[in-house]
C-alpha positions as CSV (number, residue, x, y, z in Angstrom):
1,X,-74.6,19.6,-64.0
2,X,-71.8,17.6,-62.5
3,X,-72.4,14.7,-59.8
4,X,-70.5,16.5,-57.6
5,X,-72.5,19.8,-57.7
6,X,-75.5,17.8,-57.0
7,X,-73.6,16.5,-53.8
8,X,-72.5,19.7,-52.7
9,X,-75.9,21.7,-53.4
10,X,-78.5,19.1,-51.3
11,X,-78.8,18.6,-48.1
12,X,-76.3,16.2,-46.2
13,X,-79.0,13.6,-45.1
14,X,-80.5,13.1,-48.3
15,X,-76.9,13.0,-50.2
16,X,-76.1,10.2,-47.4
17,X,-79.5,7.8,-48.5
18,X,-78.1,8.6,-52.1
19,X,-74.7,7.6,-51.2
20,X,-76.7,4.4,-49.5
21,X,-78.5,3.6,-52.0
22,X,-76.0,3.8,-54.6
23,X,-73.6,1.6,-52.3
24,X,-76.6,-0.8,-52.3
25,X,-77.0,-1.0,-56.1
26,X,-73.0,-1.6,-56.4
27,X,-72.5,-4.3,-54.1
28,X,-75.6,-6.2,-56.1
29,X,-78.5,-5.0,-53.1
30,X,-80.5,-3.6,-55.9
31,X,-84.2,-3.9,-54.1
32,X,-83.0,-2.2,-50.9
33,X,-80.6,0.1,-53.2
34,X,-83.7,1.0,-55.3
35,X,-85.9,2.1,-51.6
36,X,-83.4,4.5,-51.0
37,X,-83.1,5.8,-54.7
38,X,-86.8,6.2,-54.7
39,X,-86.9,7.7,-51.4
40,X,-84.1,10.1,-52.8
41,X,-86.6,11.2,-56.0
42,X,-89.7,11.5,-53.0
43,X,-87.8,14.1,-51.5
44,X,-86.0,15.5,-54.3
45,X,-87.7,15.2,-58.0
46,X,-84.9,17.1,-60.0
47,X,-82.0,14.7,-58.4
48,X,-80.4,13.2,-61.6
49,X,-78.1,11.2,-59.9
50,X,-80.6,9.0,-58.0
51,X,-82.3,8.4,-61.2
52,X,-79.1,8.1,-63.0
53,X,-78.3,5.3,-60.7
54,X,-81.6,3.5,-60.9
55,X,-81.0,3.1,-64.7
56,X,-77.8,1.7,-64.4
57,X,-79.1,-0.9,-62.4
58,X,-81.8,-1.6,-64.5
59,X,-79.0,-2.0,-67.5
60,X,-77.4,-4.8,-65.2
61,X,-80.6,-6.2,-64.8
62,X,-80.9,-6.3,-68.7
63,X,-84.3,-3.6,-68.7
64,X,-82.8,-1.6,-71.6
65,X,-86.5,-0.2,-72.2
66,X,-86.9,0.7,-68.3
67,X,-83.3,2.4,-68.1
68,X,-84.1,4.1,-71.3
69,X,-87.2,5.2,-70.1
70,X,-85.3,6.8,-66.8
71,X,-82.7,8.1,-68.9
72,X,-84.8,10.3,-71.3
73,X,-87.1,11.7,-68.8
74,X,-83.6,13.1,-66.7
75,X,-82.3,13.8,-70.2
76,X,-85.2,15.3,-71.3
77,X,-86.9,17.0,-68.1
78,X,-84.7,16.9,-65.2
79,X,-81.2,17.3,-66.5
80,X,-80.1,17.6,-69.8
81,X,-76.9,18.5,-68.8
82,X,-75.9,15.3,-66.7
83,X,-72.8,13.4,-68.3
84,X,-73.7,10.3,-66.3
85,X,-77.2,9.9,-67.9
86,X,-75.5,10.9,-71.4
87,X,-72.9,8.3,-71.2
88,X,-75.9,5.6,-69.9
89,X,-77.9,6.6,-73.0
90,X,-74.8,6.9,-75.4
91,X,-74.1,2.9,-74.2
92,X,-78.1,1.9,-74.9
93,X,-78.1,3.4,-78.2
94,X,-74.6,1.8,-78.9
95,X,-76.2,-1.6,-77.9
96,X,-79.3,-1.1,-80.1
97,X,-77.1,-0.2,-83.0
98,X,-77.5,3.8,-83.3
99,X,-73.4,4.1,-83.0
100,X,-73.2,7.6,-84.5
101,X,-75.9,8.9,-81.5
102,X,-73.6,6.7,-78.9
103,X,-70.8,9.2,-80.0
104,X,-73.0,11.8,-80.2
105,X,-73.8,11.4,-76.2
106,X,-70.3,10.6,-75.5
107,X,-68.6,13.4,-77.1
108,X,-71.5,15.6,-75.3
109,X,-70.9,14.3,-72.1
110,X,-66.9,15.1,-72.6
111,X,-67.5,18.5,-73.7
112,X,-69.8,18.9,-70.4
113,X,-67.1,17.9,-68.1
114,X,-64.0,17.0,-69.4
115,X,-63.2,14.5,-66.1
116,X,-65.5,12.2,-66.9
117,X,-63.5,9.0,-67.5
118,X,-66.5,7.0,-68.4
119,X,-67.5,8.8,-71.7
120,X,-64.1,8.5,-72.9
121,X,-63.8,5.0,-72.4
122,X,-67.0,4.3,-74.5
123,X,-65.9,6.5,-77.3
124,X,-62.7,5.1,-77.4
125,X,-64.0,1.5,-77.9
126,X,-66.0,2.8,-80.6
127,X,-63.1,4.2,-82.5
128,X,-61.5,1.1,-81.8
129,X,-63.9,-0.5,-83.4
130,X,-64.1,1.7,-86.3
131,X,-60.5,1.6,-87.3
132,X,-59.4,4.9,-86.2
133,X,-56.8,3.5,-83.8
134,X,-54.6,6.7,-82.9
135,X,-57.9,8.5,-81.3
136,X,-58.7,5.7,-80.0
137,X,-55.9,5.4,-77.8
138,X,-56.0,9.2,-77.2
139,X,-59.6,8.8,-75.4
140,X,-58.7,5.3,-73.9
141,X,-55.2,7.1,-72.1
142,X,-58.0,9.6,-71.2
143,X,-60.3,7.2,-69.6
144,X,-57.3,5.4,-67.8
145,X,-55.8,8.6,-66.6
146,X,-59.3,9.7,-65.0
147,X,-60.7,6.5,-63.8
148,X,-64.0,4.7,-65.5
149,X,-65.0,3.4,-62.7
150,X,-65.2,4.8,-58.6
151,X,-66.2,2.6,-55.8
152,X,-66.5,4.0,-52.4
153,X,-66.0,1.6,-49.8
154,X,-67.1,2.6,-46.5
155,X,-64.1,4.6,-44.6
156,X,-64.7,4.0,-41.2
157,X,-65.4,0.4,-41.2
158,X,-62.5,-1.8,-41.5
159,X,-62.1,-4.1,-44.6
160,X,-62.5,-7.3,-42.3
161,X,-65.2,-6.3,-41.0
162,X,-67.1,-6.2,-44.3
163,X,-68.7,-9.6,-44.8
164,X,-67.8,-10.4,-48.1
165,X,-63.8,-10.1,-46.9
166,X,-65.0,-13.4,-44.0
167,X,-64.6,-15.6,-46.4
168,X,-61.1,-15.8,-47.7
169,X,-60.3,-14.4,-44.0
170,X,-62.0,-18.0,-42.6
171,X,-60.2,-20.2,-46.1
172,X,-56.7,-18.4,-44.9
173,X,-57.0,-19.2,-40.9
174,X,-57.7,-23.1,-42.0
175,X,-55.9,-23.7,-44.8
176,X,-52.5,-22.2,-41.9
177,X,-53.9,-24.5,-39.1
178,X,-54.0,-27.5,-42.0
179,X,-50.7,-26.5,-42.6
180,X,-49.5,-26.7,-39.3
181,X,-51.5,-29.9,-38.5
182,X,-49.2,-31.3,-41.3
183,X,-46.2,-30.3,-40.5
184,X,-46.6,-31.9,-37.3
């Protein structure tokens, strides 16, 4: 099943602590992103995005055995049908070598939902890296075209208002009154 399905087909206050908690594990928050992802799977055991999301953040945080562990139980009991947690497990059985599974996953996870960006990315840079350049463009346009990546930033919060943006906000407003100061 597509994310989006999931999204559309829970309620709106537990999509919104998955929404939070996924924010959380993409801007780096990963134990207070992890509470809400937990909280998600209290409420809600067969939510494969929420543990989709908490294996991706064990990848980052280099527990490959952890995130596999996640990924087989959705794979294998809550969602075998989720690209997400196909392309995760496609990339961990690239890493550990098993390159004909990874496009095994990928190509699954493409024929599941043919938006999904992500998959073709990876199975582009394997065919890259098998020498069979002209499909590996084909998937890489593909990936480009659809996006590998989405990051929702908060809509009705204004970029300066988001701490990390204080910084070069603060380094621009002194480095014009230094100016200034010179010039004087």
């Amino acid at each position: 099943m597509r994310e989006e399905t999931y999204l559309n087909d829970y309620s709106e206050d537990l999509v919104e602590k998955y929404e939070k908690g996924t924010e959380c594990v993409d801007r780096g928050k990963d134990q207070e992103g992890e509470e809400l992802l937990r909280e998600v799977i209290e409420r809600e055991e067969n939510f494969a995005p929420a543990y989709n999301k908490l294996a991706v953040m064990y990848i980052r945080q280099d527990n490959k055995s952890e995130a596999r562990e996640i990924l087989e139980y959705v794979l294998g009991e809550v969602d075998p049908k989720f690209p997400p947690a196909l392309t995760n497990m496609g990339s961990l059985e690239r890493e550990a070598g098993n390159t004909y599974k990874a496009k095994e996953l990928y190509q699954e996870a493409i024929d599941l939902n043919s938006e999904y960006g992500p998959a073709y990315n990876n199975l582009g840079v394997i065919l890259r890296e098998e020498g069979e350049i002209s499909k590996s463009v084909k998937y890489l346009k593909k990936a480009r075209k659809l996006g590998t990546y989405a990051f929702k930033a908060k809509e009705d919060t204004p970029i300066y208002k988001d701490p990390g943006c204080m910084v070069p906000i603060i380094l621009g407003f002194v480095f014009l009154l230094l100016t200034i100061f010179w010039l004087l």
